[in-house]
Steps between C-alpha positions, in 0.01 A plus 500: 500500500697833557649699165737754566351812387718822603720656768448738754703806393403772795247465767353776746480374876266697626244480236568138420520506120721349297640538167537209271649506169337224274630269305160349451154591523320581859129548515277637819370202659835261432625299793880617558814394734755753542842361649830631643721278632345332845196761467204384300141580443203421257235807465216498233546789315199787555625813339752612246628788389727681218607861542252524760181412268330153600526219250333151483818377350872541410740335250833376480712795517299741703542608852227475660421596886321294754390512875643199714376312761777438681861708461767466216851579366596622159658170338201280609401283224151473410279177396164447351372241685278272219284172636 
């Protein structure tokens, strides 16, 4: 099952990180999809980070940053992927 969780709002190409702005709860260790358009990709997530501090978790409302597997866009929509 896949819950929208957030949207990319900026992403850095060559260090692969994106930022996602919650509007639910992501934890280190969650199974995500992010999709533009054609492009999709699902990545378990290994790090996070606020204001450059690592976190375990982050709540709705929060921007938090992540490194992606594969390349993004800001827009991409992101989903928690639940079994």
């Amino acid at each position: 099952m896949e819950q929208e969780i957030g949207k990319v709002t900026h992403y850095f190409d060559k260090a692969m990180v994106a930022v996602i702005k919650l509007s639910d709860k992501l934890a280190v260790g969650d199974k995500i999809k992010i999709v533009k358009g054609e492009d999709e990709f699902e990545m378990a997530v290994e790090s996070m980070q606020v204001n450059h501090q690592n976190i375990d978790s982050g709540k709705a409302g929060e921007e938090v940053a992540i490194k992606t597997t594969s390349p993004t866009k800001e827009g991409a929509v992101v989903y928690k992927i639940t079994e």
